[in-house]
N, C-alpha and C positions, 0 to 999 in steps of 0.2 A: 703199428709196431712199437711207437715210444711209451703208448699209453700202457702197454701188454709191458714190456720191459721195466715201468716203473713200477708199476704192482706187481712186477717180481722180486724187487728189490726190495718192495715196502714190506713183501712176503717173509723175506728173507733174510729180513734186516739187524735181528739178532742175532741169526748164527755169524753173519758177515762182520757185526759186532766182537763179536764172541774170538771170531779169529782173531780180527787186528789187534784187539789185547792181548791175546796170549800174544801176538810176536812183538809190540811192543815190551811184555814181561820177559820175555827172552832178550830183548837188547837191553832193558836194564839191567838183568842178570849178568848180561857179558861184558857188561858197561862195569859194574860190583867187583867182580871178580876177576881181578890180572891176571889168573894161572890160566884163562881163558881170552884165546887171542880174539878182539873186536873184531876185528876183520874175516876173522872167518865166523861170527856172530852173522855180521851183514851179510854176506853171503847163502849163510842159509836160509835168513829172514827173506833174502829177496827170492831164492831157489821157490819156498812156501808158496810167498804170499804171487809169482809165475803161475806156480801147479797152481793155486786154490782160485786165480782167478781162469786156466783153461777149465778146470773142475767148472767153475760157475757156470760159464759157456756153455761145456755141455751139458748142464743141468738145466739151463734155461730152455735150449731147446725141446730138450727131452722131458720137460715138467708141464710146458706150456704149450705142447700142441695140444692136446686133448681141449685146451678154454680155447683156443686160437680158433680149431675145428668148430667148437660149441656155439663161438661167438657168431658164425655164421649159417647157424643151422636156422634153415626155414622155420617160422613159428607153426606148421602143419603136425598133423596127431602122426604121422609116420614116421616111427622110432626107428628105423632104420638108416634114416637120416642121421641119428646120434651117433658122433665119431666113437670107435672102439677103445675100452679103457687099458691101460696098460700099468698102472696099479692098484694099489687096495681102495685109495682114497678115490681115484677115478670108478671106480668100479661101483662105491657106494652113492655117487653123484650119478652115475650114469640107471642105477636102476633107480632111484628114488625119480627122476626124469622117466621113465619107461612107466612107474606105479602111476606120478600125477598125470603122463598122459592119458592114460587108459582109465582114469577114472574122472577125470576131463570131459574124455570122449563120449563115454556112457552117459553122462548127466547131459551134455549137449545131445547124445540121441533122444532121450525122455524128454529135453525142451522141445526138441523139434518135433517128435510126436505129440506131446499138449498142446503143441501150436497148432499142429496140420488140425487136431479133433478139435479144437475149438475155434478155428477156422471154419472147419466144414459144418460143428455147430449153430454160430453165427449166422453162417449162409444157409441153413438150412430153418432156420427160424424168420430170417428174412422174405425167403417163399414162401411159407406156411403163411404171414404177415398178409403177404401180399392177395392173398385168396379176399378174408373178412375186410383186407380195403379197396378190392375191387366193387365187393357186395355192395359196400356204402355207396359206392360211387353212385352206381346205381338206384339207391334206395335216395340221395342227395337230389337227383334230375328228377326223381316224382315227387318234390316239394314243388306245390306251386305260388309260392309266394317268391319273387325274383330276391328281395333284399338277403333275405336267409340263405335262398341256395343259393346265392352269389358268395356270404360271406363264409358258408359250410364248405363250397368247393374250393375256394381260396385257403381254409386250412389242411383238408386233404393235399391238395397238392402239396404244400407244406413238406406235410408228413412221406409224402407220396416221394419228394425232392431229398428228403434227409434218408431215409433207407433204401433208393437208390444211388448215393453217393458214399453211403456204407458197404452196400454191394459191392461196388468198385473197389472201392477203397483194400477191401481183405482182397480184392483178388489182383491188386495192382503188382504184388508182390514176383507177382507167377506172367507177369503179362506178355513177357517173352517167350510161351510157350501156348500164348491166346490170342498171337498177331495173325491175320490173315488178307493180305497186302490185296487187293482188289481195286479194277475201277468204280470208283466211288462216286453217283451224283451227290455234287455239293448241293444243289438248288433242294433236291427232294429233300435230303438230309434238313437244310437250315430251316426248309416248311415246316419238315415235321416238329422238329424242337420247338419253331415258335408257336405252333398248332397246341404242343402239349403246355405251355405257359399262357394260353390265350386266354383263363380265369383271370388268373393275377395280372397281365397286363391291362383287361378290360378295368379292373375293382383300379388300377393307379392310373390309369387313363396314358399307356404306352402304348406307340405305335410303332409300326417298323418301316424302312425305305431301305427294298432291299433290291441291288442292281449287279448281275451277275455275269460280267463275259467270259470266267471262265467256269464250267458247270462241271466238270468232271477231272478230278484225279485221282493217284492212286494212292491210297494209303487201306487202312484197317478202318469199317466202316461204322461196327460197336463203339471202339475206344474214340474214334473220331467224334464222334456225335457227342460220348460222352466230354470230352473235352469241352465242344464248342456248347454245351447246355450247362456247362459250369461259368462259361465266360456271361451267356446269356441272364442267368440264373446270377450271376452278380451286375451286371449292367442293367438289371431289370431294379432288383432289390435298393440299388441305391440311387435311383431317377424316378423324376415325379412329372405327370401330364408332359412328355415330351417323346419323343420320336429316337428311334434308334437303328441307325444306319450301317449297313451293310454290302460291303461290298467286293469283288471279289476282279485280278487283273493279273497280267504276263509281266513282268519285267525282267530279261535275261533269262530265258525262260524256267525264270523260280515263280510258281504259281503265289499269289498273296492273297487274303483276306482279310478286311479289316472290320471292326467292331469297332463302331465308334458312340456313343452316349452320351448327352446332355447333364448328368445326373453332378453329382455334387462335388466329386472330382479325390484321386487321389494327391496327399503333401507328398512336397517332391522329396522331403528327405524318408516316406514311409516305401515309397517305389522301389529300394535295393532290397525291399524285404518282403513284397508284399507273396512272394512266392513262399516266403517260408512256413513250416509247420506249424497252423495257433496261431500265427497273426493276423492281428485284426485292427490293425493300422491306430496310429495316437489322435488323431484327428479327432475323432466321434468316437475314444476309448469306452465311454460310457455305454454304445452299442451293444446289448446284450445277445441279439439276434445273431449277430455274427460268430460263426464257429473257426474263421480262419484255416478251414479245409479246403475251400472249395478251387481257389486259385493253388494252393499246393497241388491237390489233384490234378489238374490241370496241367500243372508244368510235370508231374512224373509223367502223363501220357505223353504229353509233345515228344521232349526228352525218348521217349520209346519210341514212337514214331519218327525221329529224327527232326521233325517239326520246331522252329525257332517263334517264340513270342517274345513281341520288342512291347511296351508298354510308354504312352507319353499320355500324361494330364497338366491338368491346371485347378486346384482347389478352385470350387464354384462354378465351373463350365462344363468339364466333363472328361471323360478319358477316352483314349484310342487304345484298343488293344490287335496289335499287328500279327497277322500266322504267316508265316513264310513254311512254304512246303517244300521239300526236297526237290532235288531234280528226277528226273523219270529214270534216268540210269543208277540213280542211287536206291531209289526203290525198290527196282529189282534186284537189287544187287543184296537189300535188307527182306526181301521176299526169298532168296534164293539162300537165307541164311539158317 
């Protein structure tokens, strides 16, 4: 309210000018001239400047609803929201507000229709893709010299790993309308991931030790997988000839899973960040391989699934990366939404 009051004054501030001099130029007039009694000078000096400040009063409320109303109008394209004008100058604020939204609106309809077509472009060249790299695959296992198709299916996968994390990636956007909350075996789930990286572990000499009491909960079985082939898919990538433990327990009954790696470790001041979009931590900045997606992916799904990852390393030994699963009444409760 004080802020709204000054900038009506600072609005105003000329005519407010404007007055107090003329009734200063009237008291010196009445002050000049003795055939004029001062005293009734001041009297109507002070009658004025009564009226012109009740005058002000109701000018301010009456000038400054319409900014007051404005000032709290939702930034949404629904002009209806815009308080009604009640003069000329309101009237031309109020439609030039009514043009930019609606020409706002239409440009944000044509973004978002370029986006969806070239969304569903993207995904649909990613399919086509995936045809002539299944062929290879295949054409890759009838080399019979082991060294080649060892290091040919070690780039496929590659490739195989970066246009299914683009997959994802476009469709993460929409992922609240691709959840389908199920019981989920963990143990088949965490096979099959390691099953599909079992090239590239063999070519770096990684093993797994994986020990599971709790085998089933409920979450979304796709985005799961894809989650935990990203955490893989980085615990693999930065560990050499060492073993990678997994394992999975009750505590309160918040199901956990843990990912533990030998590999080279993340710095503890890169850990507040390593979730964000494009980082690729200062450590090993020179790392060109890294795209700094893989763990952001990773936490938009958790995040969607309700899913909590705690993260602890040590430069040179290796990291822990922790999944804390929802309670089972909470899952239903995101299943039932």
């Amino acid at each position: 309210m004080n802020h709204v009051i000054r900038l009506f004054l600072m609005e105003r501030a000329s005519w407010i000018l404007f007055f107090l001099f003329s009734q200063l130029l009237v008291l010196l007039m009445g002050y000049l001239d003795v055939s004029i009694p001062f005293q009734s000078v001041v009297y109507i000096v002070f009658l004025s400047c009564l009226l012109f400040l009740i005058f002000l009063i109701m000018r301010y409320y009456k000038e400054t609803r319409f900014y007051r109303e404005l000032k709290h109008h939702n930034q949404s394209f629904d002009v209806t929201t815009v308080p009604d004008p009640a003069s000329p100058f309101e009237k031309i604020a109020s439609e030039m507000i009514t043009k930019q939204n609606e020409t706002y609106k239409g440009q944000l309809d044509n973004l978002q229709i370029n986006v969806e077509q070239e969304k569903d472009d993207i995904l649909n060249w990613i399919h086509e893709v995936k045809t002539p790299l299944t062929t290879m695959q295949l054409m890759i296992e009838r080399i019979t010299e082991p060294p080649l198709r060892s290091q040919l299916l070690y780039e496929w996968l590659r490739i195989h790993l970066l246009l299914d994390q683009q997959l994802h990636q476009k469709r993460i956007a929409f992922i609240q309308n691709d959840l389908y909350i199920e019981k989920t075996d963990v143990q088949q789930l965490m096979f099959q991931e390691i099953k599909s990286l079992k090239q590239w572990c063999v070519q770096k000499g990684i093993g797994f030790d994986v020990s599971l009491e709790v085998k089933e909960v409920l979450t979304d079985t796709k985005w799961c997988g894809f989650m935990i082939r990203q955490l893989l898919t980085n615990a693999v990538k930065y560990s050499e000839a060492s073993d990678i433990h997994i394992h999975s327990f009750v505590d309160r009954d918040v199901t956990t899973i843990t990912l533990r790696d030998f590999g080279r470790g993340i710095d503890a001041k890169d850990i507040p960040r390593i979730f964000d979009k494009g980082f690729t931590g200062t450590l090993h900045h020179q790392d060109h391989a890294a795209t700094g997606m893989g763990l952001y992916l990773a936490k938009q799904v958790a995040d969607a699934l309700h899913i909590t990852i705690d993260v602890k390393s040590t430069v040179g030994k290796g990291t822990v990366f922790t999944l804390s699963f929802p309670k089972k009444n909470e899952m239903i409760r995101l299943a039932s939404m």
